[in-house]
Short mmCIF file of the C-alpha atoms (twelve columns), coordinates in Angstrom:
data_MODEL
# 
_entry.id   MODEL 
# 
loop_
_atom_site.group_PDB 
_atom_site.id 
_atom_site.type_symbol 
_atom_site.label_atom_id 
_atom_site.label_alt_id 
_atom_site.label_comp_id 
_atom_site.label_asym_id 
_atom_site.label_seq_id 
_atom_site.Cartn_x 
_atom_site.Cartn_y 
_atom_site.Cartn_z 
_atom_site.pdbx_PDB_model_num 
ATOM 1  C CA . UNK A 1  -24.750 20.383 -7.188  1 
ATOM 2  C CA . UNK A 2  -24.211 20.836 -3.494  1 
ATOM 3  C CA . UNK A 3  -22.520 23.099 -1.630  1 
ATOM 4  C CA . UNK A 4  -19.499 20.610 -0.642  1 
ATOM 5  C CA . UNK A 5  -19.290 19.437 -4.111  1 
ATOM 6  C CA . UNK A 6  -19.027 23.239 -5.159  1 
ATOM 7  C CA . UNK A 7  -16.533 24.013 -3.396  1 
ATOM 8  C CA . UNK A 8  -14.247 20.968 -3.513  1 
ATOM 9  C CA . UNK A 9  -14.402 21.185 -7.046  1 
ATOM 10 C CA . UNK A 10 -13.665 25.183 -7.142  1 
ATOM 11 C CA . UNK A 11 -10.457 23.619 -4.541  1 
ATOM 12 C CA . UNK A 12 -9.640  21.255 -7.293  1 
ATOM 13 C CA . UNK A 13 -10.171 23.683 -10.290 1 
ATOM 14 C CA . UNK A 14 -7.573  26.017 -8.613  1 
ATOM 15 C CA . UNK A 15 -5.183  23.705 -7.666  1 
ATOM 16 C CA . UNK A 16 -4.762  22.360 -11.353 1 
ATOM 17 C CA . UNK A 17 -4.366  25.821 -12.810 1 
ATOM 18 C CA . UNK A 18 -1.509  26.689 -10.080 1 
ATOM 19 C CA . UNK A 19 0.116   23.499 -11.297 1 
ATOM 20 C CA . UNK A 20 -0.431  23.794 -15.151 1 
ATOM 21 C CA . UNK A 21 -3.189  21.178 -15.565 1 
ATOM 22 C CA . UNK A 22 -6.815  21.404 -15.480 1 
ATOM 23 C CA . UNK A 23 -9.815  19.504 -14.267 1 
ATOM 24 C CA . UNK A 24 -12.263 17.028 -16.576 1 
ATOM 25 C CA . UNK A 25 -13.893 19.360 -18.749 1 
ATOM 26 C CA . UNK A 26 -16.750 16.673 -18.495 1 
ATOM 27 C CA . UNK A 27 -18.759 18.292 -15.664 1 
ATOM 28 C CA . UNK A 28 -20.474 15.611 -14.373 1 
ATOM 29 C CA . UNK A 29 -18.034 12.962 -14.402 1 
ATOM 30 C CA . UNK A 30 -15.907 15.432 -12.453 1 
ATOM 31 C CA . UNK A 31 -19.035 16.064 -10.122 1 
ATOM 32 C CA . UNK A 32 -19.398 11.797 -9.360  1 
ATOM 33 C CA . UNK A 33 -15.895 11.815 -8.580  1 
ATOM 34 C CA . UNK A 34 -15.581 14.787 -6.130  1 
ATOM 35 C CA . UNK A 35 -18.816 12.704 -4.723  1 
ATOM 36 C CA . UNK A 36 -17.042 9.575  -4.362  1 
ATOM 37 C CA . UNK A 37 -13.978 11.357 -2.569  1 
ATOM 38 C CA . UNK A 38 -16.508 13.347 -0.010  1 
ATOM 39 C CA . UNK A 39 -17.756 9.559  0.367   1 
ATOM 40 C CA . UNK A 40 -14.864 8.152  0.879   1 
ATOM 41 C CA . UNK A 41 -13.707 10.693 3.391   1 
ATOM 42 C CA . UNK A 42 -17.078 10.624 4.994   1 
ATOM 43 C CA . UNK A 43 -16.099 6.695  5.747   1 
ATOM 44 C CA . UNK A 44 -12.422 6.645  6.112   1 
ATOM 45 C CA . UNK A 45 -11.832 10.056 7.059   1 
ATOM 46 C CA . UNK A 46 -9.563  11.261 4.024   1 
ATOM 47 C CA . UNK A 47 -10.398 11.790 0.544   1 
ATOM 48 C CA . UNK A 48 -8.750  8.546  -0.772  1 
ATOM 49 C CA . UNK A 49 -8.658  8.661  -4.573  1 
ATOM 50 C CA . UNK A 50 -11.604 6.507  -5.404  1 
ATOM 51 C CA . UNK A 51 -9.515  4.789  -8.631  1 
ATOM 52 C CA . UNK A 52 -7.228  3.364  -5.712  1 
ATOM 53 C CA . UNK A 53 -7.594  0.503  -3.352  1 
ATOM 54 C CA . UNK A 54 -7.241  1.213  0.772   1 
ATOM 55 C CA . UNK A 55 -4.805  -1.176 2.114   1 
ATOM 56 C CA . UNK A 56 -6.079  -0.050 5.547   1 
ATOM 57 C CA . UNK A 57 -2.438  0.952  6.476   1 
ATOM 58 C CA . UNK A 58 -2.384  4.479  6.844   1 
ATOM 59 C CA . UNK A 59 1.424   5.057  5.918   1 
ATOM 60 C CA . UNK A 60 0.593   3.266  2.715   1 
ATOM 61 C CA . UNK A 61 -2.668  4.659  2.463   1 
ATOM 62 C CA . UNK A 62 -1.661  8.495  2.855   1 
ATOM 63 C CA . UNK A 63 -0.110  8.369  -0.587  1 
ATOM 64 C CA . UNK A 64 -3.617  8.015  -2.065  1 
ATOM 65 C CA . UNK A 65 -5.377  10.757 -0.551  1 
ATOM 66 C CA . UNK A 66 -6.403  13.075 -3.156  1 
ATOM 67 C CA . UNK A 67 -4.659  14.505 -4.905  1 
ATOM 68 C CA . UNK A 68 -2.792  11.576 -5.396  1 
ATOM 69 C CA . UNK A 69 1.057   11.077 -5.236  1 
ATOM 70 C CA . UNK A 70 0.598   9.745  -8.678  1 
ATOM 71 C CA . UNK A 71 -1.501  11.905 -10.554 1 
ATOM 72 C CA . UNK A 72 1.420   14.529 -11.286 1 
ATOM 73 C CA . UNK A 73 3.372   11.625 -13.180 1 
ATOM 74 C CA . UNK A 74 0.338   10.027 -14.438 1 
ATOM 75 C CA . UNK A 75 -0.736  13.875 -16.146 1 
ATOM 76 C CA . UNK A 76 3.057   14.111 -17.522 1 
ATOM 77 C CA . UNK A 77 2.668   10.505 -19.050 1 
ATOM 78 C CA . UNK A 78 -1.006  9.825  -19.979 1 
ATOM 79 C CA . UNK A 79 -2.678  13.536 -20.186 1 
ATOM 80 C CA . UNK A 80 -4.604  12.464 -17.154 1 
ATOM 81 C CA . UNK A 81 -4.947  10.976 -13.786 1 
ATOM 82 C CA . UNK A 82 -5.916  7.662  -13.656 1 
ATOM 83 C CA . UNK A 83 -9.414  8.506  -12.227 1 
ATOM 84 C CA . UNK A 84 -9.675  11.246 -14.916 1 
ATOM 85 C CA . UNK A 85 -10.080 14.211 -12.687 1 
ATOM 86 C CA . UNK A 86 -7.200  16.493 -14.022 1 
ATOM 87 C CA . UNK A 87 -6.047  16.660 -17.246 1 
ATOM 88 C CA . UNK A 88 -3.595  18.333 -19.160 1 
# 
């Protein structure tokens, strides 16, 4: 694992245990997906959630940067975001 992916997921890993959740204990699923959102930001200049569609409107689009504005409600409801990356 990179350095970048390292330490985005160590980010990630923190954040969810300030806000009572944790990541995907499957490692390298998590790993793909922190990949995806260094890609993504890499190309669009955020990390947009890589589950969600760019409209290419950044007022629109700001709500999908990751973390999500979704993924709080979509823990609460489901026991996961909808790209997997935290669960409860």
């Amino acid at each position: 694992m990179d350095k970048q992916v390292q330490k985005l997921t160590q980010e990630y890993e923190e954040y969810a245990k300030k806000n009572g959740f944790k990541l995907n204990p499957n490692k390298k699923l998590v790993e793909n997906i922190i990949k995806m959102l260094l890609k993504k930001e890499q190309e669009h200049g955020e990390k947009y959630c890589p589950c969600r569609r760019l409209t290419q409107n950044k007022d629109k689009d700001k709500n999908i940067i990751c973390p999500c504005i979704y993924h709080l409600n979509e823990i609460k409801d489901q026991g996961h975001c909808h790209c997997l990356l935290f669960v409860k």
